[in-house]
Each structure stands twice: as structure tokens, then as C-alpha cells.
Short mmCIF file of the C-alpha atoms (twelve columns), coordinates in Angstrom:
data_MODEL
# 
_entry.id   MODEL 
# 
loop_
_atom_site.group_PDB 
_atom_site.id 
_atom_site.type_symbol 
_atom_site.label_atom_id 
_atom_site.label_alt_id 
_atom_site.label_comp_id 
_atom_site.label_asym_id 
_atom_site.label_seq_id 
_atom_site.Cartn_x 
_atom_site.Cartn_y 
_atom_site.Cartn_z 
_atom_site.pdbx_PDB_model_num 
ATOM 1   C CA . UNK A 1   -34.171 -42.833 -104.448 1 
ATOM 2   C CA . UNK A 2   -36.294 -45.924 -106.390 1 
ATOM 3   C CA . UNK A 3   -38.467 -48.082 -104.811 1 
ATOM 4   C CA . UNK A 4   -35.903 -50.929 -104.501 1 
ATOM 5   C CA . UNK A 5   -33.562 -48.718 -103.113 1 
ATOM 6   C CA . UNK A 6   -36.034 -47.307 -100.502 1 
ATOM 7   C CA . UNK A 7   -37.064 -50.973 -99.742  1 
ATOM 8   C CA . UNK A 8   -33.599 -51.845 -99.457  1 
ATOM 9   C CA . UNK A 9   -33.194 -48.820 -96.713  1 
ATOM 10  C CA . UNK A 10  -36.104 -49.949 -94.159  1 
ATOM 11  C CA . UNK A 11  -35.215 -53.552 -94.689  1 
ATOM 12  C CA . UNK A 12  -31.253 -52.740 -93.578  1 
ATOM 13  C CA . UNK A 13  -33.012 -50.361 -90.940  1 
ATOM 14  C CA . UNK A 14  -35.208 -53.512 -89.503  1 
ATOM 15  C CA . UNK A 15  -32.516 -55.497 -89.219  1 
ATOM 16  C CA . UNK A 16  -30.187 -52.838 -87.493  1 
ATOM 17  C CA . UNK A 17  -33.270 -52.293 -85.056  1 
ATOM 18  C CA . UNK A 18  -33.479 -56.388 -84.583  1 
ATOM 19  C CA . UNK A 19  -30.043 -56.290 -83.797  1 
ATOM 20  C CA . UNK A 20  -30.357 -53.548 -81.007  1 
ATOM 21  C CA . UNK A 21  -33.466 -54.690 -79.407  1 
ATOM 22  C CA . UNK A 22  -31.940 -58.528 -79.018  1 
ATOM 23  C CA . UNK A 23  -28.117 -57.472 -77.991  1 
ATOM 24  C CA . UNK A 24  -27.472 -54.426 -77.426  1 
ATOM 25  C CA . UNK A 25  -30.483 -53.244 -75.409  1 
ATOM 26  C CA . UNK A 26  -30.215 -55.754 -72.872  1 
ATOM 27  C CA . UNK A 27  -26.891 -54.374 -71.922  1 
ATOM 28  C CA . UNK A 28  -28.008 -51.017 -72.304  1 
ATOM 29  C CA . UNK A 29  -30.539 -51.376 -69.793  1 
ATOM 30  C CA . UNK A 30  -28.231 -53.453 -67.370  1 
ATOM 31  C CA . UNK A 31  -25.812 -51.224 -67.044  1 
ATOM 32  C CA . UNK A 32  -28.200 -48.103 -66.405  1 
ATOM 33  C CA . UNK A 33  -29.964 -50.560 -63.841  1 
ATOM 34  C CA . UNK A 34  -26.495 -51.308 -62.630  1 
ATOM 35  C CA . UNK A 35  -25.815 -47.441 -61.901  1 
ATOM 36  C CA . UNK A 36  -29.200 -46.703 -60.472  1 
ATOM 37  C CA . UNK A 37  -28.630 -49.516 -57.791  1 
ATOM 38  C CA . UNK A 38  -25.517 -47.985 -56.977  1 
ATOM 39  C CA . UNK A 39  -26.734 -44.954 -56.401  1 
ATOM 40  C CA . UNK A 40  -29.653 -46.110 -54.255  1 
ATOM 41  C CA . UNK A 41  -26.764 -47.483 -52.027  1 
ATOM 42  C CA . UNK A 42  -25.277 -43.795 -52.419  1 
ATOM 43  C CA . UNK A 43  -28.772 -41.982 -51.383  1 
ATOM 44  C CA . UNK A 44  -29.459 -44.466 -48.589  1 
ATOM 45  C CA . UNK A 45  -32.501 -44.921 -49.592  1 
ATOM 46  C CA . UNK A 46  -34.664 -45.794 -52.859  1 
ATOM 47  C CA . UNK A 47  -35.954 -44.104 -56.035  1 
ATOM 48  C CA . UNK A 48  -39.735 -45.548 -56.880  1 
ATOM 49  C CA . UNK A 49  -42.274 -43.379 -57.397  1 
ATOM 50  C CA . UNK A 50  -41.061 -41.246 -54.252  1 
ATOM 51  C CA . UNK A 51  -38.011 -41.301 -52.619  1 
ATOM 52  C CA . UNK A 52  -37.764 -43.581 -49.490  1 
ATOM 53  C CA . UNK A 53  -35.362 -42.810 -47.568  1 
ATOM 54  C CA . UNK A 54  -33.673 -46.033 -45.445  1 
ATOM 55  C CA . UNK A 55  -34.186 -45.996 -41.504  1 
ATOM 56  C CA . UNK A 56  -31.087 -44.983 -40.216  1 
ATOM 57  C CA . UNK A 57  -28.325 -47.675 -38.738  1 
ATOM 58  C CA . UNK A 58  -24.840 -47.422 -37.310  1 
ATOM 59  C CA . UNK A 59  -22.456 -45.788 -40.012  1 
ATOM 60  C CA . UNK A 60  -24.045 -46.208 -43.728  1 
ATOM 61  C CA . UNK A 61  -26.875 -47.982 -43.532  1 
ATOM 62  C CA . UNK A 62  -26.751 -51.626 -46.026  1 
ATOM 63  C CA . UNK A 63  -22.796 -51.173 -46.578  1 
ATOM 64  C CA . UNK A 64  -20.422 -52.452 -43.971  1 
ATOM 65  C CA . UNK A 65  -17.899 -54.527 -46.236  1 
ATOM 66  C CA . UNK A 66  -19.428 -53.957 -49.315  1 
ATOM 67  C CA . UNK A 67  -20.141 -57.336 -50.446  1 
ATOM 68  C CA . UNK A 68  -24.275 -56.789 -50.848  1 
ATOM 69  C CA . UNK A 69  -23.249 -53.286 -52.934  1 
ATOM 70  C CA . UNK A 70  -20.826 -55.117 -55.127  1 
ATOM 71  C CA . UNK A 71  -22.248 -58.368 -55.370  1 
ATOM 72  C CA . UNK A 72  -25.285 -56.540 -58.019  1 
ATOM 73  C CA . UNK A 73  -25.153 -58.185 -61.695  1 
ATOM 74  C CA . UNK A 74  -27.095 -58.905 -64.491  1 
ATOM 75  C CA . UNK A 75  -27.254 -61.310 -67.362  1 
ATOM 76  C CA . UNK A 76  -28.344 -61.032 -70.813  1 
ATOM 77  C CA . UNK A 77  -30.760 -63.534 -73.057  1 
ATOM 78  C CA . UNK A 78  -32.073 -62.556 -76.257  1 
ATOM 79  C CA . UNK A 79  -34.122 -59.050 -75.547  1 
ATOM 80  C CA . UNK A 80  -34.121 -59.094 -71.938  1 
ATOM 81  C CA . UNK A 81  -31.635 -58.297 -69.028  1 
ATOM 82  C CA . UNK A 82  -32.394 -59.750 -65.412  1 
ATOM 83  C CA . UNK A 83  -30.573 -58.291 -62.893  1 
ATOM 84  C CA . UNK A 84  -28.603 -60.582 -59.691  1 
ATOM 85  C CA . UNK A 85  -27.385 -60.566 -56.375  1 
ATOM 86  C CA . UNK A 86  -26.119 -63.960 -55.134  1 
ATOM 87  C CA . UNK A 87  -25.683 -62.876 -51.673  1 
ATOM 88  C CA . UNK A 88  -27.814 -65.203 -49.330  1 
ATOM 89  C CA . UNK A 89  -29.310 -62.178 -47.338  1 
ATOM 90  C CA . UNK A 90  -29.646 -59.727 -50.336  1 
ATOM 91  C CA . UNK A 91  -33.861 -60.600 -50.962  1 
ATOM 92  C CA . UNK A 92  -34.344 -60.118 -47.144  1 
ATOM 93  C CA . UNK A 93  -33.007 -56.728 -46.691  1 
ATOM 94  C CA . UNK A 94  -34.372 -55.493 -50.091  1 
ATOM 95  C CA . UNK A 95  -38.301 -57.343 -50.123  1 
ATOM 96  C CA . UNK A 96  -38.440 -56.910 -46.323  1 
ATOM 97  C CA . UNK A 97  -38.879 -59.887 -44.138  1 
ATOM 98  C CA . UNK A 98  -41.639 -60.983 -40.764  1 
ATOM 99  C CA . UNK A 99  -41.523 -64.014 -39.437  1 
ATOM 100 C CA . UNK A 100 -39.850 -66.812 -37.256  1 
ATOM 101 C CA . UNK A 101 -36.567 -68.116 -37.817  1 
ATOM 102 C CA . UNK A 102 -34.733 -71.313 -36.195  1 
ATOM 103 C CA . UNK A 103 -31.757 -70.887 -34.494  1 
ATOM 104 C CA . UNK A 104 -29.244 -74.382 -34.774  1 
ATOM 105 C CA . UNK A 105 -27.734 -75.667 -31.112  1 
ATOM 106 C CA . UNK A 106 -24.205 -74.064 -30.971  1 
ATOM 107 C CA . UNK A 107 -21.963 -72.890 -28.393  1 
ATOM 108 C CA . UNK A 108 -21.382 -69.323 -27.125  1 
ATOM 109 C CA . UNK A 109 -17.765 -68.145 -25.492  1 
ATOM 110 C CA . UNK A 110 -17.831 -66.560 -22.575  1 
ATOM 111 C CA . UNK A 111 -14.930 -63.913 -22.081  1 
ATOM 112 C CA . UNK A 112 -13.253 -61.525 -19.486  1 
ATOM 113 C CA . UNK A 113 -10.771 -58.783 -19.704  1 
ATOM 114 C CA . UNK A 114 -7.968  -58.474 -17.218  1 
ATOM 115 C CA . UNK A 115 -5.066  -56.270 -17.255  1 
ATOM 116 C CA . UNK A 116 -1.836  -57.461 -18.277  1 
ATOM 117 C CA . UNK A 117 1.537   -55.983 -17.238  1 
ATOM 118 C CA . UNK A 118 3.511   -54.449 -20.343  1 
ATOM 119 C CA . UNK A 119 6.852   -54.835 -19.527  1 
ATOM 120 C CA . UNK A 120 7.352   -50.668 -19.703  1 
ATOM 121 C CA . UNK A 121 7.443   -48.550 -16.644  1 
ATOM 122 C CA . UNK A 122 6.538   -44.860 -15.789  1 
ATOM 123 C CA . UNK A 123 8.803   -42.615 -14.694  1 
ATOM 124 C CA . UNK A 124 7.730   -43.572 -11.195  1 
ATOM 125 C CA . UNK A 125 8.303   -47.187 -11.124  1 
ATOM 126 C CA . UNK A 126 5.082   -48.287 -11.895  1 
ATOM 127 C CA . UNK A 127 4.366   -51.077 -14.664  1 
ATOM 128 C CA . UNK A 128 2.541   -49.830 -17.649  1 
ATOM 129 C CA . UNK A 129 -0.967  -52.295 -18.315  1 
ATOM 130 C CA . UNK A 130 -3.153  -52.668 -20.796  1 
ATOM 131 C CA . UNK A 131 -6.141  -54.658 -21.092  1 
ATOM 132 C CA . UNK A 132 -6.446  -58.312 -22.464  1 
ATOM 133 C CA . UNK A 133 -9.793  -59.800 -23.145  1 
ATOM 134 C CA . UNK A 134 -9.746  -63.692 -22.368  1 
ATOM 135 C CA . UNK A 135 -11.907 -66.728 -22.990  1 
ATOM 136 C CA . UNK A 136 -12.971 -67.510 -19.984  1 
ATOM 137 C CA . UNK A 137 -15.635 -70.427 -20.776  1 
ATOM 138 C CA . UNK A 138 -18.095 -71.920 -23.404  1 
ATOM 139 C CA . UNK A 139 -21.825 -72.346 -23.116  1 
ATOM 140 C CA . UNK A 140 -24.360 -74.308 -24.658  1 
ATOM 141 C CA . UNK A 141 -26.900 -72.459 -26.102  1 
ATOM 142 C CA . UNK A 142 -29.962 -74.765 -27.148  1 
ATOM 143 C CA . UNK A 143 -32.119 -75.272 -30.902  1 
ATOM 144 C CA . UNK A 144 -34.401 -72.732 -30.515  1 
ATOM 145 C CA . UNK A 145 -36.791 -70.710 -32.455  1 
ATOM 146 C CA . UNK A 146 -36.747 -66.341 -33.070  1 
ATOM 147 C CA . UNK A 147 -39.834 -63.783 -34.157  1 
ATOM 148 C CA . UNK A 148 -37.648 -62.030 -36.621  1 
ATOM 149 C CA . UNK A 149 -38.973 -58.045 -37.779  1 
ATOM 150 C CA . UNK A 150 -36.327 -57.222 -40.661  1 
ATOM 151 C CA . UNK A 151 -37.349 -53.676 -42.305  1 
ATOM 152 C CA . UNK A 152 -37.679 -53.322 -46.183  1 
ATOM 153 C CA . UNK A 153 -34.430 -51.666 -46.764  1 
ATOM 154 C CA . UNK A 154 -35.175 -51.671 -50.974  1 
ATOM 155 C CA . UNK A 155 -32.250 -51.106 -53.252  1 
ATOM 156 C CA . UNK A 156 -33.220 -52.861 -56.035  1 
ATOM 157 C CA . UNK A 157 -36.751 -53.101 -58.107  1 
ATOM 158 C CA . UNK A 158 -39.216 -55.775 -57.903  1 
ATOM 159 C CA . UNK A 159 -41.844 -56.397 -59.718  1 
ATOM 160 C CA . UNK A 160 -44.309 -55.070 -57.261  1 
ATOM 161 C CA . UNK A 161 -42.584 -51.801 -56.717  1 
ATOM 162 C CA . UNK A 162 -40.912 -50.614 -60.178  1 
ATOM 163 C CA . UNK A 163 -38.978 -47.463 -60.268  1 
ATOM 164 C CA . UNK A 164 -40.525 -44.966 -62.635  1 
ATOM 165 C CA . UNK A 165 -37.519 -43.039 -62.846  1 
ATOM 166 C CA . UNK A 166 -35.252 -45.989 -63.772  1 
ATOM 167 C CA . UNK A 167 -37.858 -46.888 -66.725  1 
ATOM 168 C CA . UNK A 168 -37.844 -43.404 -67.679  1 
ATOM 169 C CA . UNK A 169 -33.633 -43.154 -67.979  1 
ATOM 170 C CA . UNK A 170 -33.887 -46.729 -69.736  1 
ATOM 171 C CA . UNK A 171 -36.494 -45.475 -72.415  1 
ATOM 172 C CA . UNK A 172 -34.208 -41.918 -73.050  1 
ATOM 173 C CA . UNK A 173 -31.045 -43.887 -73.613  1 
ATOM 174 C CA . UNK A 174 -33.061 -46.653 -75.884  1 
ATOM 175 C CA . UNK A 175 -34.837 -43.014 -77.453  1 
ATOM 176 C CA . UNK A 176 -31.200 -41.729 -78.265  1 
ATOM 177 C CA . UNK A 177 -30.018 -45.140 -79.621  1 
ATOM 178 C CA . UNK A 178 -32.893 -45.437 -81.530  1 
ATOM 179 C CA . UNK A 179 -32.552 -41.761 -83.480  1 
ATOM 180 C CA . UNK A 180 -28.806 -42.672 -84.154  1 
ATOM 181 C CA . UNK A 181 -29.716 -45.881 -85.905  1 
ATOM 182 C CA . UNK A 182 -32.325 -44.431 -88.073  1 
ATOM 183 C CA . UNK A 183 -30.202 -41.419 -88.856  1 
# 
């Protein structure tokens, strides 16, 4: 190989690398962010520096319809990928949150159940029933203010807590990218 030839090499290889590091690794590191969210969600719990596991709820703990799991994306600028949730409540559960909250005046239903005949009988004669729950009444429940306690539930890194083993999976895959450019 001559020197222009060699020159010629590194400068295609420098541009290749360019190329990765301002589109391709943005996505590349998305998508594995992406994955590892999801699989906090999976866990119940999240991967820092230690596992920590959720408190428990009810049922899975984070996911009852889904919409804070699915709602995780991420955009892509020149180098960089940030990663989104547009769900109003999704910083609260995952940064934690102590403090007071106002409650707007609003109305509260009251209701009753009863039991309602069927229209089927036994064998005996007597009506089958089942029960009915009824509005029975509204109240009027007043502005007011609430000490809120809401435990960090993380999913997702912050800046204060990173995950070690998400940058380590990020820097493999850009590590195995990386040898197959230069090959």
C-alpha cells in the first residue's frame, strides 16, 4: 500500500467513524436504553449500581394499563439520544416525590347497593337477585390542600443515579460497531 493510498484508508475510515458517532450511535444507544427500561418494568425494580428492587403494590407494581411502560421514547440530534416519557405522572413515580399537593373543589357520588329481582326463579318459587349498586347522592367536597409521600419507584436513569450496567451494554455494542467499521 503507498502513502496516498494509506492516507486515503484512515481518511474514508474518519469519515465512516463521523458518520456512526452522529447517526447511527444515537439510535444505537436508544434502542438499548429502550430495552433496558423495559426490562426494569419486567424486574420490578431497577438496575444502577445495585439492584433495587420496587416496594411491592397490588398486582405488578408501575403497570396497570400499560400506558407509563409504553409511553418510553427517545429522539435523536446529531451525536446524542435523549430518552422521553410524556406521561404527566411518569417524573413522579421514577425521581420520587414529598410534598403538598392542592386538591380542586369537586363533587363526590355517594352510592348504595340494593338487590334487584332477576326475573328467574328457583325451583322453589323464589325470585333469583342480584345486586345493583346505585347513586344515591352527590357531595361537595371543598379546595383543599394534601401532604403527599410518593416512593421513588425508578425505571429510568437520571442524571444523578446512572446505571452502570446500561453504560457498560451501550459501550460493548458501540465496541462491536466500532471493530466492524475498521475491519
Amino acid at each position: 500500500m503507498t502513502p496516498q493510498e494509506f492516507e486515503q484508508a484512515l481518511r474514508n475510515n474518519a469519515r465512516e467513524v463521523r458518520q456512526y458517532a452522529s447517526v447511527a450511535f444515537p439510535r444505537v444507544a436508544g434502542e438499548l436504553t429502550l430495552r433496558f427500561i423495559n426490562g426494569n418494568f419486567r424486574a420490578q425494580g431497577f438496575q444502577g449500581a445495585t439492584f433495587k428492587k420496587w416496594k411491592k403494590s397490588k398486582g405488578t407494581t408501575l403497570v396497570k394499563t400499560g400506558a407509563l411502560r409504553s409511553a418510553n421514547f427517545f429522539t435523536t440530534q446529531n451525536g446524542q439520544a435523549t430518552i422521553k416519557n410524556n406521561i404527566p405522572y411518569a417524573k413522579t413515580h421514577n425521581e420520587g416525590f414529598k410534598g403538598v399537593v392542592s386538591v380542586k373543589a369537586h363533587t363526590r357520588n355517594t352510592y348504595k347497593t340494593e338487590r334487584v329481582g332477576t326475573g328467574l326463579f328457583t325451583r322453589n318459587g323464589t325470585e333469583r337477585t342480584r345486586s345493583v349498586t346505585v347513586k344515591t347522592g352527590e357531595r361537595t367536597v371543598k379546595a383543599h390542600t394534601r401532604n403527599v409521600d410518593i416512593e421513588q419507584r425508578q425505571f429510568m436513569p437520571i442524571d444523578q443515579n446512572d446505571s452502570p450496567t446500561l453504560n457498560n451494554a451501550i459501550k460493548r455494542e458501540v465496541t462491536r460497531d466500532l471493530k466492524n467499521l475498521l475491519k
